[in-house]
DOKOLBA-801588 format. One record per residue (C-alpha): residue number from 1; x, y, z. Coordinates in steps of 0.2 Angstrom, whole numbers, plus 5000, padded with zeros to 4 digits. Layout:
<atoms>
NUM X Y Z
...
</atoms>
This chain:
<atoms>
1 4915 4994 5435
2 4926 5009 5434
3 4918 5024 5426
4 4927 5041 5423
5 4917 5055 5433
6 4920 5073 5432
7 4914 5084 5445
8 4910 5102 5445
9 4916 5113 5457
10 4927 5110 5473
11 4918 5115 5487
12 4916 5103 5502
13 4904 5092 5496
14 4911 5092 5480
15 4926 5086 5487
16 4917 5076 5498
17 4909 5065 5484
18 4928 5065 5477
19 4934 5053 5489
20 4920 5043 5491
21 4921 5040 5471
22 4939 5038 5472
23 4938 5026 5485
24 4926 5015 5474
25 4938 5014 5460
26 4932 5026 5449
27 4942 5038 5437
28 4938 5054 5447
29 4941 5073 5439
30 4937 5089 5449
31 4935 5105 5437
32 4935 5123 5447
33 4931 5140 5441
34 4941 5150 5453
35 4962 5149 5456
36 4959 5139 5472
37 4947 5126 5478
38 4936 5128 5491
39 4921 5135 5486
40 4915 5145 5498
41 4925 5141 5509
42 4941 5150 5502
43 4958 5161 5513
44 4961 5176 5511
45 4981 5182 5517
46 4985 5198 5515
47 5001 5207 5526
48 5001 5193 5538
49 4983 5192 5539
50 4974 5176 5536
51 4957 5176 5535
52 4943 5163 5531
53 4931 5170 5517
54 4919 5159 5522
55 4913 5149 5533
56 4918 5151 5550
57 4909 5140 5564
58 4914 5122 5569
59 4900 5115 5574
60 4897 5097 5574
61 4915 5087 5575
62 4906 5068 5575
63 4901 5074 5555
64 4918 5078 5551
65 4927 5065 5562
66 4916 5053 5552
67 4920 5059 5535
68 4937 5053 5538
69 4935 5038 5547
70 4928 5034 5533
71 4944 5031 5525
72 4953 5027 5537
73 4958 5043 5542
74 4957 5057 5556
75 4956 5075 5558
76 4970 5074 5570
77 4980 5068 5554
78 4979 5084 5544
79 4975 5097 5557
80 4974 5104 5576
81 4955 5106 5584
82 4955 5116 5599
83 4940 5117 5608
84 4934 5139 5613
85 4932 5143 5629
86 4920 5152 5629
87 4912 5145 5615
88 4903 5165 5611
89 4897 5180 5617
90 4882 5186 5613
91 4882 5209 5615
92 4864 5214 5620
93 4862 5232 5622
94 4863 5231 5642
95 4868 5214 5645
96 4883 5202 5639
97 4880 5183 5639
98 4894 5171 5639
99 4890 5155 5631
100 4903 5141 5640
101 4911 5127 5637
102 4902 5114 5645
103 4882 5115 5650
104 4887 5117 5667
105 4894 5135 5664
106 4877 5138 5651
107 4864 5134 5665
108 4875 5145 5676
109 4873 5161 5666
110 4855 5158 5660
111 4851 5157 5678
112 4858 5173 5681
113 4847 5179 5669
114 4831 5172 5673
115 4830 5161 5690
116 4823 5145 5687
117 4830 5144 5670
118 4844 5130 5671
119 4830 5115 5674
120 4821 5122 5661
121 4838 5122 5647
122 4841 5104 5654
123 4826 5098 5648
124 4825 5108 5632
125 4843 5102 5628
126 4840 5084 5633
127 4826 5083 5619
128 4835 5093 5606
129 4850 5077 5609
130 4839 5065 5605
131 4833 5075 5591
132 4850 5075 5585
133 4855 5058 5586
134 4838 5055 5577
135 4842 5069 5563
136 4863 5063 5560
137 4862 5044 5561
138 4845 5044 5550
139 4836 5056 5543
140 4848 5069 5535
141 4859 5050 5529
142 4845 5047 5517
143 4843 5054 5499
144 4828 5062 5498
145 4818 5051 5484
146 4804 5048 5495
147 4791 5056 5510
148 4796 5040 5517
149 4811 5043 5522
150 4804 5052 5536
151 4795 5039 5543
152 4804 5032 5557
153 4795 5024 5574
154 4808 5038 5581
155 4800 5051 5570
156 4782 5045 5572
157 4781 5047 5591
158 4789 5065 5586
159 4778 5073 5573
160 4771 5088 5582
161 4791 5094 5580
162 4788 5095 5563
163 4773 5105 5563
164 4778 5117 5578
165 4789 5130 5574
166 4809 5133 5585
167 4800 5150 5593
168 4784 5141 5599
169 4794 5129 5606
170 4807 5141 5613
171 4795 5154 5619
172 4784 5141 5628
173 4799 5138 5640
174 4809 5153 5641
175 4801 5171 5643
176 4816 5182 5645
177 4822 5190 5628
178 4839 5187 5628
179 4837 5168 5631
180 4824 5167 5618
181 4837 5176 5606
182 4852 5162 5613
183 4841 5147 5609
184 4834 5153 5591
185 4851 5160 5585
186 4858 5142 5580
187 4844 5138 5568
188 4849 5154 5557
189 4862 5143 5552
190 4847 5133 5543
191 4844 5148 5533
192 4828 5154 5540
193 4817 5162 5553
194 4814 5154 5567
195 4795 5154 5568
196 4798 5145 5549
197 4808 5131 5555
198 4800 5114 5562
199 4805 5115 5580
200 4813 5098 5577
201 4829 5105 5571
202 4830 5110 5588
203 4846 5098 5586
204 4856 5113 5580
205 4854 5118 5600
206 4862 5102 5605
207 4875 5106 5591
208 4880 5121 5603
209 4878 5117 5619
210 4881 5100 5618
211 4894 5097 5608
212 4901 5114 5609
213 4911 5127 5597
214 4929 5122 5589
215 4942 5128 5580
216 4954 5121 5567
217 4972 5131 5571
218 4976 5142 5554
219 4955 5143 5552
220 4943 5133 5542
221 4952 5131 5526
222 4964 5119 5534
223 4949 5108 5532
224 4948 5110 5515
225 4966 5107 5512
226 4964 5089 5523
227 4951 5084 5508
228 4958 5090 5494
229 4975 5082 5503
230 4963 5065 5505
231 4955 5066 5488
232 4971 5068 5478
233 4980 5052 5488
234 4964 5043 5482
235 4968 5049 5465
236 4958 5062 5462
237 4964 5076 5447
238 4960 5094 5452
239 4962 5106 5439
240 4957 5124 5445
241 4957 5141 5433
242 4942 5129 5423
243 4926 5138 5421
244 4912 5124 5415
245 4904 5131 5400
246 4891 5117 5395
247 4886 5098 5402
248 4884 5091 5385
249 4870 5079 5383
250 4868 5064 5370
251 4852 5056 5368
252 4847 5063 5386
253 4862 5055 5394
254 4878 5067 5401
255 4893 5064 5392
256 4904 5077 5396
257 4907 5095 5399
258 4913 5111 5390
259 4930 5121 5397
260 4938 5135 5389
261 4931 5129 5372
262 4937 5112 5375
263 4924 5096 5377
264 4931 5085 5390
265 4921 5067 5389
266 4916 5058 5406
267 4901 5043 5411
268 4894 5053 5425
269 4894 5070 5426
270 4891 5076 5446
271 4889 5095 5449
272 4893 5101 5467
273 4892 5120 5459
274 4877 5130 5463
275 4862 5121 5458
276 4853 5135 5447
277 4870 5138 5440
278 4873 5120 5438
279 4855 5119 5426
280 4860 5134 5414
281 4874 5125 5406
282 4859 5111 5402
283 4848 5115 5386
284 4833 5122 5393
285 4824 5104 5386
286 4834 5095 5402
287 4832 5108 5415
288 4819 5099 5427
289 4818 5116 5438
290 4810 5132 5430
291 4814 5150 5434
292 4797 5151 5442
293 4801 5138 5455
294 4818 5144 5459
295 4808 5164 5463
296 4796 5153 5474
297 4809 5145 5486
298 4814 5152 5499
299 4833 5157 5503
300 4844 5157 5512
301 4853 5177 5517
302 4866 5183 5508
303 4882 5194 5517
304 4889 5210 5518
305 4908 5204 5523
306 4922 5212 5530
307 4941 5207 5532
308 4949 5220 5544
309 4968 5221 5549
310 4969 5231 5565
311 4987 5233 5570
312 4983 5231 5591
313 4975 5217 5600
314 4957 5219 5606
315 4949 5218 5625
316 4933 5213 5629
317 4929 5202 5615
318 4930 5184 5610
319 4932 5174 5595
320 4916 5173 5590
321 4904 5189 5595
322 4886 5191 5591
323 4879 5209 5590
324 4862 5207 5595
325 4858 5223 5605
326 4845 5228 5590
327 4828 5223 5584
328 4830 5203 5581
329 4813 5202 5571
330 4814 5219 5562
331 4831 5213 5555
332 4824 5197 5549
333 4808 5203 5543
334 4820 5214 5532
335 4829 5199 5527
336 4815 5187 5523
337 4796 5198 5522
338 4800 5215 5515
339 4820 5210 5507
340 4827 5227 5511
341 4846 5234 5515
342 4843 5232 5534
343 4838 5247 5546
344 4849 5242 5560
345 4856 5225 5556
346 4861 5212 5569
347 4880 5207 5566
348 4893 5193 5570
349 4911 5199 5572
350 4923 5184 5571
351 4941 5189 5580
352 4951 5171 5576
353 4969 5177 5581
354 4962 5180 5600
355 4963 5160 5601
356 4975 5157 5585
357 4991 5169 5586
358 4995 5160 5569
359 4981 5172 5559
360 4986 5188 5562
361 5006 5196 5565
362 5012 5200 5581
363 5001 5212 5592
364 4989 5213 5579
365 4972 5206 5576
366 4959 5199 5561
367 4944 5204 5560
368 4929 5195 5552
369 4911 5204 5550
370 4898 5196 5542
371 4881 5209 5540
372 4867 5195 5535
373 4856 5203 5523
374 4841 5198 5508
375 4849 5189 5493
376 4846 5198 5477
377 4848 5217 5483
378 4856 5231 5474
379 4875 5231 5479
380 4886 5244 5478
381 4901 5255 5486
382 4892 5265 5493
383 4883 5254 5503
384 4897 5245 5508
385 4906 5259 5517
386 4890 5265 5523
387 4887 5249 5531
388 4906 5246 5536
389 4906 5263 5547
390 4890 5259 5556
391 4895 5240 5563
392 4912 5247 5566
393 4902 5262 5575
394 4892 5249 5585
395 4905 5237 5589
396 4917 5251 5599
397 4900 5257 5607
398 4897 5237 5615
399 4913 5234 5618
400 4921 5250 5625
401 4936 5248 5613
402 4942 5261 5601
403 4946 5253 5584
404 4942 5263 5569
405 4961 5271 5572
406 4969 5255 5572
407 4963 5248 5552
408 4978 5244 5544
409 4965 5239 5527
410 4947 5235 5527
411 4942 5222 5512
412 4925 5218 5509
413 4912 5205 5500
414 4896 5205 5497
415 4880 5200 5483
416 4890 5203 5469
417 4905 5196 5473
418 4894 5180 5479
419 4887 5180 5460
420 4904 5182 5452
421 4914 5169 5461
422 4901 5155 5464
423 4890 5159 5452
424 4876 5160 5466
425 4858 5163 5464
426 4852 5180 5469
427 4870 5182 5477
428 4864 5169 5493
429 4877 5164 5504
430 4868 5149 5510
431 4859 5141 5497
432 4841 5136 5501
433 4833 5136 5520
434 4827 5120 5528
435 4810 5127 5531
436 4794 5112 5532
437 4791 5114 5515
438 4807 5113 5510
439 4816 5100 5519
440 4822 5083 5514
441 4811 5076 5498
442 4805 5091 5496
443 4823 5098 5489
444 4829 5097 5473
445 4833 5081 5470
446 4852 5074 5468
447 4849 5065 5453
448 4842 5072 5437
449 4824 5069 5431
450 4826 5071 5414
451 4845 5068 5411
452 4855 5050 5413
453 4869 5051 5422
454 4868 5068 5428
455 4868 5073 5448
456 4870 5085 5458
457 4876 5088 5476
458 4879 5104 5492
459 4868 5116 5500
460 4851 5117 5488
461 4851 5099 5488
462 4850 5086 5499
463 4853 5086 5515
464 4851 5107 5517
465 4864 5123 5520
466 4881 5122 5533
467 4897 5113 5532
468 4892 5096 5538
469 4877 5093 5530
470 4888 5097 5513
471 4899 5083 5519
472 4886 5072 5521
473 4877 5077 5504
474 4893 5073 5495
475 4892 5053 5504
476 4874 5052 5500
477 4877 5057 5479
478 4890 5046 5480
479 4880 5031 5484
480 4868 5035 5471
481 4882 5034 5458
482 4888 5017 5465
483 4870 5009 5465
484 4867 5018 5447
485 4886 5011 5441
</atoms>
């Protein structure tokens, strides 16, 4: 039976849970705050410059080559995925490592670094593949109503995983900093330390190495113009400019929602907005969450970002760059211990014109810095530039290049603006890491408790933080909705 559903927010697993509604005959209405939808994952163009405000890896193409086979559909049919080559570098403070293309190339230059090392990677990637098929084609496709979930014969035989941490594991096998630092890096995408994060996510490695780093040519918001391009020939209405001031309740059942003054009636209402955002416009009677449990979780960071035009092209750099030639464990102890601005933060610069001419002009590059720091610190102007000058400092000083003369405009974007446009708790950029205790059941759930009707989807929820889990977190409420309807 056909229901009308409106959806809050337009991120990707907002969006995600659009088509999949849409697809099932429903009546299906996106409502979003800002001009654009996105979410997060919003452009910014500005003299020629294109830059994603958001995300900016392309990890795991299965996820997204599923999401539109799903209808039917493929990416190749709304945008062009090229594969990097080199995937990353990684700037020590004496050393550069070149992550490839293919494993090959990998066990190449970790040998070069620590003799001995290839057998070892083999070995440690093998196990993180079947991890990964285990993790995408069971565990994160489940809902997250029951410990049960979790009990697979697959995840039985592995259970130790789940109680060992990413750097035992790592640091059992591999001795030499810099390869301890390559193998952790990928699970900060999860939102957490690496000596907090079951050593069974180890599939994020697989995710690197394995399947490797892509790009979608004129960045990552052609993605987000593929499915609102999908949702809309489904018959999905987007109306943007529409901030949702209440979900009205009737009798502890959703029957609508409150923009600019206006009461707008639906059957089900799904909010892909930020969850704690999502449960203030709820009386507090039909909150199921307190303020109390939200200060107990832990987050995931927040950003200090900056969009930079430089009017000459850049040597010695790729299109993704990690700056880890400083303290690794001071700067995350500053992040998640003692949440501090950071002493001397690890950054990621992200260069996309050096493999897509299309995002910058002619002979001209754009730059993408991303400074991950605590949610919930005190942001100012000050800080910004203070920050800006020191990562701009440190990236001429590891790559020998001479920048600071060649800004055409700096933009930036940090805690605030994270609260102000996504109404995002403590300003995170992430939502909630996947640590033990807070993985899969143990998440807020996607349907309310204490409201009819109501649910709820993205990167607090089920399955956790990152592009593709959104995607699958928008199927996963969807088919809640059908077996509910």
């Amino acid at each position: 039976m056909s229901k009308k559903i409106i959806i809050i927010g337009s991120g990707f697993s907002a969006l995600s849970a659009s088509c999949y509604l849409a697809k099932e005959g429903h009546e299906v209405a996106i409502y979003e705050k800002n001009e654009t939808v996105g979410g997060r994952a919003r452009q910014l163009v500005r003299d020629g410059f294109t830059f994603d405000i958001g995300p900016s890896w392309y990890w795991m193409p299965d996820i997204f080559d599923k999401f539109f086979n799903d209808f039917q559909k493929k990416t190749s049919d709304y945008y062009q995925l090229d594969k990097l080559s080199p995937a990353y570098k990684i700037f020590f403070s004496d050393d550069v490592i070149t992550i490839g293309d293919h494993m090959d190339k990998i066990c190449e230059e970790f040998e070069r670094i620590e003799k001995g090392s290839s057998d070892r990677l083999r070995k440690f990637i093998k196990t993180a593949q079947e991890n990964y098929d285990i993790a995408i084609n069971k565990i994160v496709l489940r809902p997250g109503l029951s410990p049960f979930e979790l009990v697979t014969k697959e995840t039985v035989l592995r259970v130790d995983q789940f109680f060992k941490t990413i750097s035992q594991q790592v640091r059992k096998d591999f001795k030499n900093p810099k390869l301890v630092s390559t193998l952790e890096f990928p699970v900060l995408f999860l939102g957490a330390k690496p000596s907090k994060t079951p050593s069974f996510y180890n599939f994020m490695n697989f995710a690197d190495f394995g399947l490797g780093t892509w790009h979608p040519k004129g960045g990552m918001y052609e993605i987000i113009k593929a499915m609102r391009s999908l949702a809309e020939e489904l018959g999905v209405s987007i109306h943007t400019n529409s901030p949702v001031e209440k979900i009205i309740v009737s009798n502890k059942k959703a029957t609508g929602i409150r923009v600019n003054g206006n009461e707008i009636q639906a059957d089900v209402i799904l909010s892909g907005a930020d969850y704690h955002h999502s449960e203030s416009l709820l009386e507090k009677e039909h909150r199921q969450y307190s303020e109390a449990y939200w200060e107990s979780k832990t987050f995931a960071p927040s950003s200090l970002l900056f969009y930079v035009g430089f009017d000459k092209k850049l040597k010695n750099i790729e299109h993704h760059n990690l700056f880890f030639d400083t303290d690794f464990e001071r700067h995350a102890e500053e992040i998640y211990d003692n949440p501090q601005w950071p002493s001397d933060p690890l950054f990621y610069v992200n260069i996309p014109s050096i493999t897509d001419a299309s995002m910058a002009p002619e002979g001209c590059e754009t730059g993408f810095f991303l400074v991950p720091i605590a949610p919930g610190l005190e942001d100012t102007p000050a800080l910004r530039a203070q920050f800006f000058d020191l990562i701009i400092k440190r990236f001429e000083k590891r790559t020998g290049e001479k920048v600071e003369k060649n800004i055409i405009f700096h933009e930036s974007f940090c805690v605030n603006d994270f609260k102000e446009a996504y109404n995002s708790y403590k300003g995170n950029a992430y939502g909630m890491a996947n640590t033990l205790l807070q993985t899969a059941f143990l998440r807020p759930k996607l349907k309310s408790k204490k409201v009819e009707n109501l649910y709820f989807t993205g990167q607090l929820t089920v399955p956790g933080p990152g592009v593709p889990p959104a995607l699958i977190s928008g199927k996963l409420v969807s088919e809640l909705i059908a077996m509910k309807n």
